[in-house]
C-alpha positions in Angstrom: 2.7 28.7 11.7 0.0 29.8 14.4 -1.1 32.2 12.6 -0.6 31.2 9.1 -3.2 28.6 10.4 -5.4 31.0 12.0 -5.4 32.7 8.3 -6.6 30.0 6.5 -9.1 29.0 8.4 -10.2 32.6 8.1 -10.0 32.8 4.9 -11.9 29.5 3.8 -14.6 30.4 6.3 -15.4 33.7 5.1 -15.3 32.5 1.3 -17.9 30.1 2.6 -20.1 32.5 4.6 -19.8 34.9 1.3 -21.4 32.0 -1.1 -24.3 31.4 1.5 -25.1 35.0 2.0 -25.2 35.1 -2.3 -27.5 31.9 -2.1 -30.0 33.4 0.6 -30.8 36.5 -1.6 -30.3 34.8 -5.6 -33.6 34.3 -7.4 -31.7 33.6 -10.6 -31.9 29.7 -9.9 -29.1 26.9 -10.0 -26.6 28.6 -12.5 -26.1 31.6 -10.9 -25.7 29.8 -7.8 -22.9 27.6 -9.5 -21.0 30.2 -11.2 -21.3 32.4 -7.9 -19.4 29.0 -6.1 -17.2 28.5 -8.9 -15.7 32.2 -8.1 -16.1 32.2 -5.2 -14.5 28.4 -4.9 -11.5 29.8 -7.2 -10.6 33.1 -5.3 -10.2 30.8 -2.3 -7.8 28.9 -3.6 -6.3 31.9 -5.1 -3.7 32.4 -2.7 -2.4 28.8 -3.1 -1.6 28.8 -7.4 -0.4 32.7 -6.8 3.3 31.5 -5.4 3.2 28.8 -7.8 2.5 30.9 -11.0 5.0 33.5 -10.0 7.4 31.1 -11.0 6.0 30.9 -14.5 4.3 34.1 -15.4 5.5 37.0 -16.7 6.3 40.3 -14.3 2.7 42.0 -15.4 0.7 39.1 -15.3 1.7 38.5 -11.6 0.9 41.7 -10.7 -2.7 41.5 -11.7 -3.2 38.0 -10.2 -1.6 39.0 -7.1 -3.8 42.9 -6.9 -7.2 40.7 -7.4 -6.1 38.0 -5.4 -5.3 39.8 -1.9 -8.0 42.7 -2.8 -10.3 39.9 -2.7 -8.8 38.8 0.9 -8.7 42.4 2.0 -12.3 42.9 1.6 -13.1 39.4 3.4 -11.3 40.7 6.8 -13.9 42.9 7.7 -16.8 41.9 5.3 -16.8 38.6 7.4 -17.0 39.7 11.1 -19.8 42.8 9.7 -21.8 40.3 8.2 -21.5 37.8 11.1 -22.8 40.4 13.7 -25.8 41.4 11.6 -26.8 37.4 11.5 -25.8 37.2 15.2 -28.6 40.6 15.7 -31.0 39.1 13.8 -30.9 35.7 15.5 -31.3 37.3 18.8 -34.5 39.4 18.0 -35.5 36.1 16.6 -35.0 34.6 19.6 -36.7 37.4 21.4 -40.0 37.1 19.3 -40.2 33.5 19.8 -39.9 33.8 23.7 -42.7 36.7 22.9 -40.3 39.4 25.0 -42.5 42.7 23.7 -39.9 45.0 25.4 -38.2 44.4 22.2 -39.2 46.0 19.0 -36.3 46.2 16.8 -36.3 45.3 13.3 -35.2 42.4 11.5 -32.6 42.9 8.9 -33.4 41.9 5.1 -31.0 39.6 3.7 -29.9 41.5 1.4 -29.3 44.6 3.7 -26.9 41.8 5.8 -25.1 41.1 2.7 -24.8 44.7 1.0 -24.2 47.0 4.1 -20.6 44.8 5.2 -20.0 44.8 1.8 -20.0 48.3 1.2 -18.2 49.4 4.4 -15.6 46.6 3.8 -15.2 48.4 0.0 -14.8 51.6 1.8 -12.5 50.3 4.4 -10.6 48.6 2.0 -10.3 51.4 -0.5 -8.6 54.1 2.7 -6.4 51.1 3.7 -5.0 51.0 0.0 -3.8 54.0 0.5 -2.9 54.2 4.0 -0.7 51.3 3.1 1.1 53.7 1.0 1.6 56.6 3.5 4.6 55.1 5.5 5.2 56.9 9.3 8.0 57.6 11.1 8.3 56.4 14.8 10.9 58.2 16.7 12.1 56.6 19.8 14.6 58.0 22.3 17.0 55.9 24.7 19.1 57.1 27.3 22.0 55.1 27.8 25.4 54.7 29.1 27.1 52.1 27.6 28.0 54.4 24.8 31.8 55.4 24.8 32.9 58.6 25.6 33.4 60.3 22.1 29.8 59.5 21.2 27.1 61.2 22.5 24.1 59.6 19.9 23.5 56.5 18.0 20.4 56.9 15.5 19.5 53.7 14.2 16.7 53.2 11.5 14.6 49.7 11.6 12.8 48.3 8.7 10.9 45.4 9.1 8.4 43.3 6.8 9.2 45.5 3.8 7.7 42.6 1.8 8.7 43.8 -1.5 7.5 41.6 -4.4 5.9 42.7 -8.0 2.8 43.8 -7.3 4.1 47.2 -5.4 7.7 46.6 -4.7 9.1 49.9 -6.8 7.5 52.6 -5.2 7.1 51.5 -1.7 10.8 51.0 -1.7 11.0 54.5 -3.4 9.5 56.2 -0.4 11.2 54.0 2.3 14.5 55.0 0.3 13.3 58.6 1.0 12.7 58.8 4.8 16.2 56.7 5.8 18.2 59.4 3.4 16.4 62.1 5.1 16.9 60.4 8.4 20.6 59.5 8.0 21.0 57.1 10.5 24.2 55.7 11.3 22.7 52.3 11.3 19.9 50.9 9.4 18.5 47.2 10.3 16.2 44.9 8.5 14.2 43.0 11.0 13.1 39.8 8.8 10.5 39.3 5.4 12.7 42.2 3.8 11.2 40.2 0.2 8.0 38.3 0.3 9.3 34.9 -1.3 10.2 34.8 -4.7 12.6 37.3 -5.4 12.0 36.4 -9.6 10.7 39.7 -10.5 12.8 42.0 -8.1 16.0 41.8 -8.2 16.7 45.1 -9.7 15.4 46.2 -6.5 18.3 45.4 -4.4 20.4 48.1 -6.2 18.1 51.1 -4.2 18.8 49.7 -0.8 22.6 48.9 -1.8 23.1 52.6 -2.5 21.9 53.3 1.4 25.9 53.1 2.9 25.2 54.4 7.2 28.6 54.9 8.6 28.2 52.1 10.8 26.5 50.0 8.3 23.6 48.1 7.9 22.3 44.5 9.6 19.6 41.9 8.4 18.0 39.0 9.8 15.9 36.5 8.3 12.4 36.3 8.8 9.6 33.7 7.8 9.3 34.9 4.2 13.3 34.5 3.4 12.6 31.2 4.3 8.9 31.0 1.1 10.8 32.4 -1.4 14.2 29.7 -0.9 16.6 30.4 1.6 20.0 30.4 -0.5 18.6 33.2 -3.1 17.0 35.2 -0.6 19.7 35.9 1.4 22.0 36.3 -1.9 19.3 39.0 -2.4 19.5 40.6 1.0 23.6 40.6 0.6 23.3 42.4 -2.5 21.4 44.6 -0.9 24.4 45.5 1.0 23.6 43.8 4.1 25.5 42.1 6.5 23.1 39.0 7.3 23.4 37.8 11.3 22.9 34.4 11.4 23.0 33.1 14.7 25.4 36.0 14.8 27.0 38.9 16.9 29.6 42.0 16.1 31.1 44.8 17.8 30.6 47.5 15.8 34.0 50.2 15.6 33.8 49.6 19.6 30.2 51.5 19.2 27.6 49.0 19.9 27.3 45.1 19.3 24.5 43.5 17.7 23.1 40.3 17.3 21.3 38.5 15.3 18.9 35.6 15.5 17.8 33.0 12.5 13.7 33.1 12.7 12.8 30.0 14.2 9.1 29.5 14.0 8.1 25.8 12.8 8.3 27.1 8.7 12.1 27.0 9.6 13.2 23.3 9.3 10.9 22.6 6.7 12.0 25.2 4.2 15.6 25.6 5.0 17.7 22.0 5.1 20.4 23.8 6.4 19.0 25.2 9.9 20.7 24.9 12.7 19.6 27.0 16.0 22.2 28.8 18.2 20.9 29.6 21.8 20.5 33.5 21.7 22.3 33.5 25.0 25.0 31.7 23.6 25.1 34.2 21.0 25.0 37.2 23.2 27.2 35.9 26.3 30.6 36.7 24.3 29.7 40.2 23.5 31.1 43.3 25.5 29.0 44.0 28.8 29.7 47.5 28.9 28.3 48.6 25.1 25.1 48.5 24.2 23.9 45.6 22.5 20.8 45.7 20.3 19.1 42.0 19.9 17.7 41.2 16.3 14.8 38.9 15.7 12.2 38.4 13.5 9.4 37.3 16.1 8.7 39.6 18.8 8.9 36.7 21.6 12.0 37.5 24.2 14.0 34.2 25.9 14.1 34.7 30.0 17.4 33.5 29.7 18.6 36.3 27.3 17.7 39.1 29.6 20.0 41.7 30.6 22.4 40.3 28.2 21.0 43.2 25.5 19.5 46.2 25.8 17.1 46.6 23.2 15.4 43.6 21.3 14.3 44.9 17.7 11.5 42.7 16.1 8.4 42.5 13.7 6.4 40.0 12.4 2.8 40.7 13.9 1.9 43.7 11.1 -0.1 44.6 14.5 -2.8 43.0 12.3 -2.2 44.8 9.5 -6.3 45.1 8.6 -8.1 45.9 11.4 -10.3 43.7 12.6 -7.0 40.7 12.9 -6.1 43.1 15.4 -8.3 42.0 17.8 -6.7 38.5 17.0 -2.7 39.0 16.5 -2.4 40.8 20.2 -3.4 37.1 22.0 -1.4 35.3 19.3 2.0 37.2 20.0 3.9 37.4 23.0 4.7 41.3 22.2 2.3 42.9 19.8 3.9 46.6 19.1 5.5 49.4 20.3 8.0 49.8 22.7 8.0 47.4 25.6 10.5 48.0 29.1 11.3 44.1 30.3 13.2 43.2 33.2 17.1 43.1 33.9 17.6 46.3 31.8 16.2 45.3 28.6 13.8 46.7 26.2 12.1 45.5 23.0 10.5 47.7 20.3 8.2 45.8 17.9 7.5 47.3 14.5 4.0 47.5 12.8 6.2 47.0 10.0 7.1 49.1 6.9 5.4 47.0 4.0 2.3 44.6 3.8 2.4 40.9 3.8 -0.7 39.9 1.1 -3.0 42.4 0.7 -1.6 45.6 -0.4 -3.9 47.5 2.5 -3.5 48.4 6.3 -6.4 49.8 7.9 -5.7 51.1 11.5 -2.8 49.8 11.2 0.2 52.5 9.5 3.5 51.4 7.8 6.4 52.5 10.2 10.0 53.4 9.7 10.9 53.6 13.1 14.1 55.7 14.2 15.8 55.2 17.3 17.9 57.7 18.8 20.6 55.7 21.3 21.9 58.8 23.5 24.2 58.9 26.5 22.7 59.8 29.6 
């Protein structure tokens, strides 16, 4: 909720900064100025009426509110902080003048050169990330254990997380994902929360991809804040039919191979959207498992419980899209308690947090890459 919060406030502030920035440099009068604020006043509440019409409107229709909608918001993220520092520059050779400092000669910048140059560079930016959204990595990870039995000498597990699939890409990034896990085989694959981004109305032909995906030792899903946007009971009907096994609150032994567990995300969306919530310690969850195999954690948020440490040996989470469009980097890594990669913690265990595999909003990352990360469990 944090960060949704952080978002919004964003968001509005940078919709506003945009309309006075129009306003310094328009010498078209009142009418441009209005219809400039009506637009500009419309794409900010753009984001609200978006998960409300996809309710109503047809598959295509969505899809173009939802592309001009979040292009809008890509090209805010870094059009706002560019523009901000050009003021911030000019203000302080401003300053400089007035206090008649002569050491100091720089130029002032125009108005419209404060408006035009972020504007271009964010178009730029935003264009590359469009497509760097597209070109999903793989992350290979290597862990030496031994809590693996005897017969086994590798586990290779395959973690999605924040797939996000909804209308306005959902086919084809789930094409390419499809691609890498076959390629990869892993003997496990598990979704680490937001595998849909809400409504699931106009893609539920897309659980039929991932259902074909059968690892031999299956495949493991927990919820994340989106399961919770787009209704709770038909989300996780969706992620079942995906051929999922959804952990709950959870744990299982897996063929006396590995236990994992599974934790219900449980940020402050969680009682609001889902009347049925109910929150199991996660050290209750994990005391009852085998100490001797190796337990992987699963959880939406990337925070770790003291309490739950050295009960599992590697945490596997999302959520933080490690900003997703740089600049929120600079943001998300003080707004997380683990921002990405892979992390060594105390008593034996590890966590790995995902960039993520999809986008959340804006189809773009920038700085930012689309992971499928594949962890190779092997004995030492």
């Amino acid at each position: 909720m944090l960060v949704f919060l952080f978002v919004v406030c964003i968001y509005i502030s940078a919709n506003y900064y945009l309309f006075h920035q129009l306003s310094a440099i328009n010498t078209f009068g009142t009418i441009v100025d209005a219809i400039a604020g009506m637009i500009i006043l419309f794409m900010t509440v753009a984001p609200v009426l978006l998960p409300i019409y996809e309710h109503r409107g047809s598959s295509g229709s969505v899809k173009i509110f939802s592309f001009i909608c979040y292009i809008w918001l890509a090209l805010l993220v870094p059009f706002f902080p560019l523009a901000v520092l050009l003021d911030l520059y000019n203000a302080g050779i401003r300053y400089a003048a007035s206090l008649n400092l002569q050491l100091i000669s720089l130029p002032v910048i125009s108005s419209e050169s404060t408006l035009l140059t972020p504007f271009v560079i964010s178009l730029l930016i935003t264009t590359y990330g469009y497509f760097e959204a597209k070109n999903i990595k793989v992350t290979r990870l290597t862990l030496q254990t031994g809590k693996l039995p005897e017969a086994v000498n590798r586990i290779r597990v395959a973690q999605i997380s924040d797939l996000h699939l909804r209308v306005i890409e959902g086919d084809g990034i789930l094409d390419n994902v499809v691609t890498i896990l076959e390629g990869e085989k892993p003997d496990l694959i598990v979704s680490t929360g937001d595998l849909m981004d809400g409504s699931i109305r106009h893609i539920q032909h897309l659980a039929e991809p991932l259902q074909r995906l059968q690892p031999p030792l299956g495949k493991f899903a927990v919820t994340g804040n989106h399961e919770l946007y787009g209704g709770i009971k038909k989300t996780t009907r969706f992620i079942e039919d995906s051929g999922f096994t959804l952990l709950r609150g959870e744990a299982v032994t897996v063929e006396n191979t590995l236990s994992i567990a599974g934790i219900d995300f449980t940020g402050g969306e969680a009682k609001k959207y889902s009347s049925d919530f109910q929150y199991r310690p996660e050290k209750e969850v994990l005391a009852g498992l085998p100490a001797g195999l190796f337990t992987l954690l699963l959880k939406h948020r990337s925070d770790v419980e003291k309490d739950s440490l050295g009960l599992f040996d590697l945490q596997l989470s999302g959520h933080t899209h490690r900003g997703q469009i740089f600049p929120m980097h600079l943001a998300t890594m003080f707004l997380f308690q683990h921002h990405t990669g892979f992390i060594e913690l105390s008593k034996g265990s590890a966590i790995y947090v995902s960039r993520g595999t999809g986008t959340a909003g804006p189809p773009v990352r920038f700085l930012s890459a689309p992971e499928v990360t594949i962890i190779d469990i092997v004995a030492s």
